[in-house]
C-alpha positions as CSV (number, residue, x, y, z in Angstrom):
1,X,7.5,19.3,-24.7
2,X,7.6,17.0,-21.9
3,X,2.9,17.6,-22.2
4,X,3.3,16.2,-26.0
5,X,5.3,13.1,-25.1
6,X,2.6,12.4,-22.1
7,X,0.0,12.9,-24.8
8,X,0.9,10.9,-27.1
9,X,2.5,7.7,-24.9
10,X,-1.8,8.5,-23.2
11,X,-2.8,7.8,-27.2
12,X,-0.7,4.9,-27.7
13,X,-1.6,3.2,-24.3
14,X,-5.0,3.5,-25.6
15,X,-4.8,2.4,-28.8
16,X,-3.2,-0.8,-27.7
17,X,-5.8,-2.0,-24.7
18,X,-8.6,-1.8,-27.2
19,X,-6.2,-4.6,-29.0
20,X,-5.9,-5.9,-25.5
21,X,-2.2,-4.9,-25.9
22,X,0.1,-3.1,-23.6
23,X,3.4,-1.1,-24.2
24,X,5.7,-3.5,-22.0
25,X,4.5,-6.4,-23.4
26,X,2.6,-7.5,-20.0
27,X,-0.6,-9.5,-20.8
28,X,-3.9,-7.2,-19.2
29,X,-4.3,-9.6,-16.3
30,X,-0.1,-9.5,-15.5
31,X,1.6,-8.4,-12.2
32,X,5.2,-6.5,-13.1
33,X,8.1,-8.5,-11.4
34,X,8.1,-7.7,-7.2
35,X,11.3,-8.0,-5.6
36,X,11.4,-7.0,-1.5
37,X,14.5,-5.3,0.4
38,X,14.3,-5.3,4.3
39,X,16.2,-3.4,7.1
40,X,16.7,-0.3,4.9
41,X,16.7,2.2,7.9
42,X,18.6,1.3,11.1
43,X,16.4,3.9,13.3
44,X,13.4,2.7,11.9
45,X,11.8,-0.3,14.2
46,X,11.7,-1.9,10.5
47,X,11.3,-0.6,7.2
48,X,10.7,-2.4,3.6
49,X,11.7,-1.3,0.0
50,X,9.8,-2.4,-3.0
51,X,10.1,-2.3,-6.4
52,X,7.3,-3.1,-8.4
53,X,8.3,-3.0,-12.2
54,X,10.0,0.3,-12.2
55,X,8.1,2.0,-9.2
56,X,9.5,2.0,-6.0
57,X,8.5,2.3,-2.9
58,X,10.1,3.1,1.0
59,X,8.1,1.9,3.9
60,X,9.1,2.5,7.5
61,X,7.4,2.2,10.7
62,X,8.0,4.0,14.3
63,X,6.3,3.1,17.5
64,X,6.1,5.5,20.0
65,X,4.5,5.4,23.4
66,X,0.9,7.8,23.7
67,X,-2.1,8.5,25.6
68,X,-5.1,6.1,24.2
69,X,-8.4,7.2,22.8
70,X,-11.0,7.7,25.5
71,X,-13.6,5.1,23.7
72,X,-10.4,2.5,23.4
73,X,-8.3,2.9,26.8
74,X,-7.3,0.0,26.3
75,X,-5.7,-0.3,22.4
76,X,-3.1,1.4,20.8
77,X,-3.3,2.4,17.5
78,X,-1.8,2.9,14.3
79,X,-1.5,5.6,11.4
80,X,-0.3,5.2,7.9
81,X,1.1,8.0,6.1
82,X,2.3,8.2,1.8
83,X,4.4,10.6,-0.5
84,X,5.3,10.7,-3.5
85,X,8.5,12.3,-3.2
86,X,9.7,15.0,-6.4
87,X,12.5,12.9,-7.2
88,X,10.3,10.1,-8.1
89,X,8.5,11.3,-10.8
90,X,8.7,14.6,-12.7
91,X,4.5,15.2,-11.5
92,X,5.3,14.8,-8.1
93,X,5.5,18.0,-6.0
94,X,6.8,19.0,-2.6
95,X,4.6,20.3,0.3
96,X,1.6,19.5,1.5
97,X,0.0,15.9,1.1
98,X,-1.6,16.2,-2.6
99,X,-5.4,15.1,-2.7
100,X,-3.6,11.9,-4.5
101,X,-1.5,11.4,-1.6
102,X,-4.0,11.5,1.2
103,X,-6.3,9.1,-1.2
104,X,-3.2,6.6,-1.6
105,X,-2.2,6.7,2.4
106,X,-6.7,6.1,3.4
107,X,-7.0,2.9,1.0
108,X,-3.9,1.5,2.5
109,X,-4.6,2.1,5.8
110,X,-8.3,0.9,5.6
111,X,-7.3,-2.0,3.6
112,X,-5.1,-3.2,6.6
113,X,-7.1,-1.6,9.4
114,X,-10.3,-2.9,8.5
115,X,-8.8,-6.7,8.1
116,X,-8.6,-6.6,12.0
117,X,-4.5,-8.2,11.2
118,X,-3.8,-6.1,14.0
119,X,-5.4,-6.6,17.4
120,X,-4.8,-3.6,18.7
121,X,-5.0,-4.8,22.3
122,X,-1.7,-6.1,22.2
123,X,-0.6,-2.5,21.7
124,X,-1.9,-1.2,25.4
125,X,0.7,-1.2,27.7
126,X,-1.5,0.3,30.7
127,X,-5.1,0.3,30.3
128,X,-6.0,4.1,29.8
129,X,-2.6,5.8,30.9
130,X,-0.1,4.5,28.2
131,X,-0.2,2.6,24.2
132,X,2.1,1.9,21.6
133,X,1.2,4.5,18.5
134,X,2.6,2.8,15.5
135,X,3.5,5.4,12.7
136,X,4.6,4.1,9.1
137,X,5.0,6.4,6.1
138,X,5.8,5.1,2.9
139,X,7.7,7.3,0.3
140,X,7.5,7.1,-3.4
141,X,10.8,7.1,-4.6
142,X,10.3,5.9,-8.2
143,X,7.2,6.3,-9.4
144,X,6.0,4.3,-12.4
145,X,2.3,3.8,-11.5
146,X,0.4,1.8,-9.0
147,X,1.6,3.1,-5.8
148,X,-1.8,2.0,-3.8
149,X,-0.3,-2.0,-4.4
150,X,3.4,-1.0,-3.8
151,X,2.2,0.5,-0.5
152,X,0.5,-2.5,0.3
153,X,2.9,-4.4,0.1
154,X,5.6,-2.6,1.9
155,X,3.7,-1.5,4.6
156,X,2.4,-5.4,4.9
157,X,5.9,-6.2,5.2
158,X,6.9,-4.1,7.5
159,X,4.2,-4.2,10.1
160,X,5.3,-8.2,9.9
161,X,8.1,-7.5,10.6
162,X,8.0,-4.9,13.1
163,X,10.0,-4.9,16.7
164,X,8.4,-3.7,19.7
165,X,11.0,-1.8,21.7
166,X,11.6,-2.7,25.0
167,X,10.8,-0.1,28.1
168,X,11.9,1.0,31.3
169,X,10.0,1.3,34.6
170,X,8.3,4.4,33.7
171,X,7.5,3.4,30.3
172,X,10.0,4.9,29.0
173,X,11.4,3.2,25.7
174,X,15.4,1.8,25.9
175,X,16.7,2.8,22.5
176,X,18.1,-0.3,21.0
177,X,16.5,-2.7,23.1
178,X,13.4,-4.8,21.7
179,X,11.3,-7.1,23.1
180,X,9.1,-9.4,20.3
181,X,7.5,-8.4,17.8
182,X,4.4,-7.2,16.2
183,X,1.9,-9.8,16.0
184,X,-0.3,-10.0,13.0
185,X,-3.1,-12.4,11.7
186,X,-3.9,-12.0,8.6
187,X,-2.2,-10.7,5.2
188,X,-4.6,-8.3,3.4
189,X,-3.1,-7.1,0.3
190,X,-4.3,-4.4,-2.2
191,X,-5.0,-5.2,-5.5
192,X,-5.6,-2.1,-8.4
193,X,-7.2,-2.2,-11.4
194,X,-7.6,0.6,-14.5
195,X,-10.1,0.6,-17.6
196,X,-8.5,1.8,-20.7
197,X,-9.7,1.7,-23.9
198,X,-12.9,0.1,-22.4
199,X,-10.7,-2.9,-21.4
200,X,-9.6,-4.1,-17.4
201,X,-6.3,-3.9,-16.9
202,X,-4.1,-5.0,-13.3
203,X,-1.2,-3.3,-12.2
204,X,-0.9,-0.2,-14.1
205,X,1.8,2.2,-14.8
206,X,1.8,5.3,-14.7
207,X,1.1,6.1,-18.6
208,X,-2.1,3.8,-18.0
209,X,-3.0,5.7,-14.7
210,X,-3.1,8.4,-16.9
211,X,-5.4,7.2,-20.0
212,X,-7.2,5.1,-17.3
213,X,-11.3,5.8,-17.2
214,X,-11.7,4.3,-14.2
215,X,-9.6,3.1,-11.3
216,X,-10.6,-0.1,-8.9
217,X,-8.8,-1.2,-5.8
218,X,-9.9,-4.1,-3.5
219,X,-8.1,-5.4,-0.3
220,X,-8.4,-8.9,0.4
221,X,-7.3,-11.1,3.1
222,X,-6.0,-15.4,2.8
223,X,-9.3,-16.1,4.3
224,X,-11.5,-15.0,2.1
225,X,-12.5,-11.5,3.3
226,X,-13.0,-8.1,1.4
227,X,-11.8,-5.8,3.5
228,X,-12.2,-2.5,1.8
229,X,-12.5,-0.9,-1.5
230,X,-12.0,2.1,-3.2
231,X,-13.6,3.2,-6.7
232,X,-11.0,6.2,-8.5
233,X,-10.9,8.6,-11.6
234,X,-14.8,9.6,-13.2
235,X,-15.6,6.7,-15.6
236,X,-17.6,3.3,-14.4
237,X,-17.4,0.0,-14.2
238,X,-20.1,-2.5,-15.1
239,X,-20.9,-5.3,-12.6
240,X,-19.7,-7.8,-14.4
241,X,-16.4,-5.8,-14.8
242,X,-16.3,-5.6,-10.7
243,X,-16.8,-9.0,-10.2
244,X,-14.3,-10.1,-12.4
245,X,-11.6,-7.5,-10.3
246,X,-12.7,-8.4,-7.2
247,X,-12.9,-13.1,-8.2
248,X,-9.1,-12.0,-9.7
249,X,-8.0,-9.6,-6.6
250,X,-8.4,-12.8,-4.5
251,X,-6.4,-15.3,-7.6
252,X,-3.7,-12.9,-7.7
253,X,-2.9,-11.3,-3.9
254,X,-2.8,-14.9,-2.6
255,X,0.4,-15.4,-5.5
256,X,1.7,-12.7,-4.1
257,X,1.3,-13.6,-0.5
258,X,2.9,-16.8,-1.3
259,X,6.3,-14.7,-2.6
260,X,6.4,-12.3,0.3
261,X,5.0,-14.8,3.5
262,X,8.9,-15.2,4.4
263,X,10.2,-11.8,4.2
């Protein structure tokens, strides 16, 4: 039953991008509405909940003291972890990271990572003894396409707006007790793109993930910078078509930036 309805809401999404059409009225170039929630999780050292149109999405982030790498003694590091939880969407199973899912957590992470926002110096604590390891998951909790941006965002957010906690001595952290916070630089954001129908479209939902013949996301940064890409799903993209996402990734993650730069 619930195959035919996919099927045919796949045909209709269709249909309506080769008339350069969408089913929620959006125009092909169009951002869904983005609203930001902070502080959702009191043992988290800060956590972010966005919705973007009907998806939704949980970030939180942890820092923990650890050993560094032996080729960085002295920078911490960081590791960014996604699921799309079953309750989100009636596709979404428990277990094991999906291929999706580990896919969805590497573009975020290398979008961020690669921007060099973080200096991950101000993360060693003792050169080659002790670091701050920052973990932050982000959960799928309604999922209505176009969790790679949604991730973005969140985890964005809360890396901005993340609290070091304060330690002892021995290094030992003092729960409750924070001292500044994470410092970034820079504000890369992703930016995802589908072909359906033979037509580009941004920000898709989940319906258009599905009929999509291609999949596109670029991370950019406020200065100018491509920080990472990531090409999805089997079909192509001309040249032309990648120039236009990637000249439009730039237009439309520094309108978001300006919404979210004081949250």
């Amino acid at each position: 039953m619930r195959a035919g309805i996919l099927a045919n809401e796949i045909s209709k999404a269709v249909s309506l991008a080769r008339e350069g059409k969408r089913s929620d009225g959006r125009a092909l170039d169009e951002y869904r509405k983005i609203t930001v929630s902070k502080d959702m999780c009191e043992n988290a050292e800060s956590s972010t909940m966005i919705t973007l149109g009907k998806t939704k999405v949980l970030a939180g982030l942890k820092l923990t003291v650890g050993t560094p790498y032996p080729d960085s003694p002295a920078e911490g590091a960081i590791s960014i972890g996604a699921e799309a939880l079953p309750l989100a969407h009636a596709e979404y199973e428990s277990g094991r990271p999906s291929n999706d899912e580990v896919e969805l957590a590497r573009v975020v992470d290398r979008g961020l990572r690669e921007s060099k926002a973080i200096d991950f110096a101000q993360l060693c604590i003792k050169e080659g003894e002790a670091v701050w390891v920052g973990y932050l998951d982000f959960y799928a909790i309604n999922g209505d396409g176009n969790l790679f941006d949604a991730g973005s965002i969140s985890s964005l957010i809360t890396f901005r707006n993340g609290k070091m906690p304060k330690l002892d001595k021995n290094n030992k952290i003092i729960y409750g007790e924070f001292d500044g916070k994470l410092k970034m630089t820079k504000m890369p954001l992703l930016t995802t793109f589908v072909k359906v129908g033979g037509k580009i479209m941004l920000d898709p939902t989940f319906v258009e993930e599905k009929a999509a013949e291609a999949r596109y996301s670029v991370a950019t940064t406020e200065d100018g910078n491509l920080t990472a890409m990531q090409k999805g799903v089997g079909g192509s993209f001309t040249l032309e078509e990648v120039n236009y996402m990637i000249d439009k990734a730039f237009v439309e993650s520094e309108k978001i930036r300006k919404q979210i730069k004081n949250e």
